[in-house]
C-alpha positions in Angstrom: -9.5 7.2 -16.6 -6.2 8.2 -14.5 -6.2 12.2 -14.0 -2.8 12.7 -14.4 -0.9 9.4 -15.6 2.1 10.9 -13.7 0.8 10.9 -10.6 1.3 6.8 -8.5 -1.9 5.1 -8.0 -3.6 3.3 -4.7 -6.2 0.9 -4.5 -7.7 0.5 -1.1 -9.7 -2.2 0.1 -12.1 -1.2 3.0 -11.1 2.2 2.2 -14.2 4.4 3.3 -14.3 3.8 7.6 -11.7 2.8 10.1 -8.1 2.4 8.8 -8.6 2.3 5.1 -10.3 5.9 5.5 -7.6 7.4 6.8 -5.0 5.8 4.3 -7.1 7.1 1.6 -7.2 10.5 3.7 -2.9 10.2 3.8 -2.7 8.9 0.3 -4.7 11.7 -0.9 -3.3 14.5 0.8 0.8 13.2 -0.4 -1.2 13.9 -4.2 -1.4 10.1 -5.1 -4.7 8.8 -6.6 -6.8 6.4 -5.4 -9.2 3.1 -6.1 -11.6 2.5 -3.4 -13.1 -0.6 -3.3 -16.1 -0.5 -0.8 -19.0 -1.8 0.3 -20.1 1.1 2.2 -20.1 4.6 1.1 -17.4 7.7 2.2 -18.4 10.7 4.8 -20.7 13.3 3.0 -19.7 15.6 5.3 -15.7 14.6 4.3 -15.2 17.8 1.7 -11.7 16.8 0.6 -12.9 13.7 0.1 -16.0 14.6 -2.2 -13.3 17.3 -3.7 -11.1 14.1 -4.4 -14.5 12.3 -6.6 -15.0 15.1 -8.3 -11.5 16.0 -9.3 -10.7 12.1 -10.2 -7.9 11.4 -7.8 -10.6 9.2 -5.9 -12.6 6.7 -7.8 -14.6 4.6 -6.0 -16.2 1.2 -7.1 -19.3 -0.2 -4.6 -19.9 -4.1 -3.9 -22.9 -5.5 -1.9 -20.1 -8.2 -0.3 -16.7 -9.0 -0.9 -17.5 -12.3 0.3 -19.8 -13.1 -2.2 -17.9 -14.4 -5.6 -20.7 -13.0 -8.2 -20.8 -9.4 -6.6 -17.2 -8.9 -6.2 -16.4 -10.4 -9.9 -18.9 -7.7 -10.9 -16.7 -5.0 -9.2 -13.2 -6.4 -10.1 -14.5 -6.3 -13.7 -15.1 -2.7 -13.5 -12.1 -1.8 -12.2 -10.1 -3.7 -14.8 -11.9 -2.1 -17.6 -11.3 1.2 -16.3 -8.2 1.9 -14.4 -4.9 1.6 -16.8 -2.1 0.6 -13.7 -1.7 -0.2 -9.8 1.3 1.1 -8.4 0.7 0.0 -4.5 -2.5 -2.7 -3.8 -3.7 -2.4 -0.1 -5.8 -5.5 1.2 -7.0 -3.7 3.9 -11.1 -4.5 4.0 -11.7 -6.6 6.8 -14.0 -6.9 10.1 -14.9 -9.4 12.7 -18.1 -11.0 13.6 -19.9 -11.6 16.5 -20.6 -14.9 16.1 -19.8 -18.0 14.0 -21.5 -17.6 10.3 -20.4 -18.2 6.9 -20.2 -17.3 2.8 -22.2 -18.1 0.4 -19.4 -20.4 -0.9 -20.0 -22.4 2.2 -16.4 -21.2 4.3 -16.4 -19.6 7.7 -16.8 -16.1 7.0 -13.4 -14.5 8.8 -11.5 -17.2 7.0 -13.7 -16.3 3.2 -13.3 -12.4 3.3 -9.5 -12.0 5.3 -7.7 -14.7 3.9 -9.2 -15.5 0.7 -10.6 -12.8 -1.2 -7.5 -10.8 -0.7 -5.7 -13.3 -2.5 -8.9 -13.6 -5.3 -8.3 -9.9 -5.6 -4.4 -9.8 -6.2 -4.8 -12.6 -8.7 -7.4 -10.6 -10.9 -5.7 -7.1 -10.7 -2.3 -8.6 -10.9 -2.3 -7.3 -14.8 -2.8 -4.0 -13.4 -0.1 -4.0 -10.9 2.6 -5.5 -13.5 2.2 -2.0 -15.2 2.6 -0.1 -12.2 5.7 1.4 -11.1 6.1 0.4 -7.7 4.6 -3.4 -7.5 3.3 -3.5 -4.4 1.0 -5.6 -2.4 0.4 -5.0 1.1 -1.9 -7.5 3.5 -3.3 -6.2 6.6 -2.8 -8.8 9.2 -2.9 -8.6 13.0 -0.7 -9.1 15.9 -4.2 -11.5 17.1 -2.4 -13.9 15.2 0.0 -14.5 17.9 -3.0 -16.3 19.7 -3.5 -18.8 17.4 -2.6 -22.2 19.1 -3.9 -24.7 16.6 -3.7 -24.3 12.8 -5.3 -26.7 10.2 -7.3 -26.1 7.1 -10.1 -27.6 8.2 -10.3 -25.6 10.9 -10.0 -22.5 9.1 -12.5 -23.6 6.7 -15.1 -24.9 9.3 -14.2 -24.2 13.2 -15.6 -26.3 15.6 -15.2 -23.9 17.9 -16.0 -19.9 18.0 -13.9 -17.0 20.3 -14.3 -13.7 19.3 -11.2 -12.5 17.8 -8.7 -14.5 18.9 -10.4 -17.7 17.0 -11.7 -17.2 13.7 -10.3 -13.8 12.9 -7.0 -14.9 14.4 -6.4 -18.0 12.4 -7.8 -16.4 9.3 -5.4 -13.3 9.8 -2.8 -15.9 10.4 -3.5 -17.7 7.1 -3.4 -14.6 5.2 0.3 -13.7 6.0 1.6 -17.3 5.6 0.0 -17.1 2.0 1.8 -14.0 1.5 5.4 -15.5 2.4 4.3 -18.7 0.6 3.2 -16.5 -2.9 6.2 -14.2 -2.5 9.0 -15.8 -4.7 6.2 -16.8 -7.4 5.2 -12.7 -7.8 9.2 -12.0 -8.0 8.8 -13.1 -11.5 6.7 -10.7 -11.9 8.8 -7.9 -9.9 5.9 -7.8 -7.6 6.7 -7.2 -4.0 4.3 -8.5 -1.2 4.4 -7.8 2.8 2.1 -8.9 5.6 1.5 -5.6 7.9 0.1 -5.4 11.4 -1.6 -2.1 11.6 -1.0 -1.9 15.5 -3.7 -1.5 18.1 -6.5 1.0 17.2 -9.7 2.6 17.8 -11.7 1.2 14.9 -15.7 0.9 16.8 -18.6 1.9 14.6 -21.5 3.5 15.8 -24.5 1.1 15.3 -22.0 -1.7 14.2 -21.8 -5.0 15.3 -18.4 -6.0 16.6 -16.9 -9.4 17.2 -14.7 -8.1 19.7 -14.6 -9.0 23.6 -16.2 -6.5 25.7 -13.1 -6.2 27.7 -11.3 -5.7 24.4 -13.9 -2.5 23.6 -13.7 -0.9 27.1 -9.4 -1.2 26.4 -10.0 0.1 22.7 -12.0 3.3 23.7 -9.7 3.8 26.7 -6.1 3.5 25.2 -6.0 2.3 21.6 -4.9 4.4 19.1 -6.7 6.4 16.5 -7.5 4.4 13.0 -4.6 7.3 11.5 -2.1 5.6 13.5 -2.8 2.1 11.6 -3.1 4.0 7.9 0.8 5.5 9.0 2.1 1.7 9.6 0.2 0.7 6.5 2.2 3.0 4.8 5.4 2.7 6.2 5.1 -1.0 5.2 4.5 -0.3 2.2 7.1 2.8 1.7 9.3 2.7 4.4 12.0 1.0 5.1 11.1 -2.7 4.2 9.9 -1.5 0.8 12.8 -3.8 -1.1 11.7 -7.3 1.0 9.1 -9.2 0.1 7.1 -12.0 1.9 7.7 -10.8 5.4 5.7 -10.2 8.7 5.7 -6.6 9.7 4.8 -6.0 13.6 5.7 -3.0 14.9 7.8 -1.9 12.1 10.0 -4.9 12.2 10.5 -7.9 10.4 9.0 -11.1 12.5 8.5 -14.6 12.5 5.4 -16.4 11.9 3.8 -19.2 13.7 3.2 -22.7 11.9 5.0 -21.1 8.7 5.4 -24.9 8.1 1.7 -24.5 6.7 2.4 -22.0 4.3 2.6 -23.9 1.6 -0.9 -26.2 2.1 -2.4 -22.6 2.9 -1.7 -21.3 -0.5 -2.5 -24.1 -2.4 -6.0 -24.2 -0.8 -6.8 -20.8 -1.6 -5.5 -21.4 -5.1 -7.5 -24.0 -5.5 -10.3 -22.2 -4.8 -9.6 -19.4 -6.5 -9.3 -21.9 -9.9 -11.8 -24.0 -9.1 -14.7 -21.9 -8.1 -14.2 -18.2 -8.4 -12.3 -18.3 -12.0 -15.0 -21.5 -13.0 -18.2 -19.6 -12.0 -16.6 -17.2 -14.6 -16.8 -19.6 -17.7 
């Protein structure tokens, strides 16, 4: 149950390493509560953190995979039987892989877990957010997107072709924020804002993690990027900050920018609806 029903309420995908930990670190400290939906678990060592679980202004829910439909239904379940509202959604769990590998459904994995399941999440928590006061969905894209030079379904869906980062993950990144322009005037019904948000270039490397970025791309991040608080603060700005009134846009940088093949907006959205309605929501019956 909410602590204090006064107090505006986060959920954070993703929320316990890298960027999401430190926007659950900022959230946290500016007295919001927040939802963490994880697969892995937070820093023991974190004390405000474990202060925050056992006060109640951090609640955590655990999957095994957000890419697999029966464990994350489990999870989304929870969540809706538990928490009363959503003020601000953050669709911020992500990751790239090495090499080319798929879901359990069958889809290239990038493409399953950072274009599809965001969408799969907003549409089950959506209830919870039309209570909330602010009506927010924010989508953690990437400025990788940029590199995309050829855009088709199929191809998201089944690549003939693997590049770490600037195939898979860039396409799928891509396909996220042209869904979230294509859904934005259907969620106005609603009063539900949604924004696309490039997080900028940080430090997110794991000890003991496999990455599916370039090498030269590691030997850069370590050098020069910046650290995964830098990404939280333009995660928050694009939620809070100036653009907080717009909805469907592309925020690099702070600014509002144009997509490429935005003419695909449209097909994108009513693919991942359709799988949305046709396997996650019938697998439910």
């Amino acid at each position: 149950m909410n602590r204090n029903p006064h107090e505006h309420i986060a959920l954070i995908t993703g929320a316990s390493a890298g960027i999401g930990l430190e926007l659950t670190r900022k959230m946290l400290s500016e007295d919001w509560q927040v939802v963490a939906l994880n697969r892995s678990d937070f820093p023991v060592d974190d004390l405000n953190i474990q202060n925050a679980v056992k006060t109640g202004s951090l609640r955590i829910y655990k999957t095994d995979d957000l890419a697999d439909y029966a464990s994350l239904r489990r999870t989304l379940e929870e969540i809706k039987s538990k928490e009363q509202r959503i003020d601000i959604l953050f669709n911020n769990a992500g990751g790239s892989f090495p090499k080319l590998s798929y879901s359990k459904q069958g889809r290239e994995k990038h493409y399953e877990l950072l274009t599809v399941v965001p969408y799969i999440i907003l549409m089950e928590l959506k209830e919870l957010l039309k209570i909330g006061a602010l009506k927010t969905v924010i989508n953690t894209s990437s400025s990788a997107l940029k590199f995309t030079k050829e855009f088709t379904i199929d191809i998201l869906e089944r690549p003939k072709t693997f590049r770490k980062l600037l195939g898979p993950y860039a396409t799928s990144k891509l396909a996220l924020s042209l869904w979230t322009q294509a859904i934005a005037s259907q969620l106005a019904k609603d009063d539900i804002k949604i924004r696309s948000v490039d997080p900028g270039s940080n430090n997110t490397l794991r000890k003991g993690k496999q990455s599916g970025l370039p090498l030269l791309v590691k030997v850069l991040m370590k050098l020069f990027f910046s650290p995964p608080s830098h990404g939280a603060n333009n995660l928050y700005e694009g939620a809070l900050g100036e653009h907080r009134n717009k909805t469907g846009v592309y925020l690099l940088k702070g600014q509002v920018a144009e997509l490429k093949f935005n003419n695909q907006a449209r097909n994108v959205l009513e693919r991942i609806q359709a799988i949305y309605e046709h396997e996650f929501l019938k697998r439910n019956v």
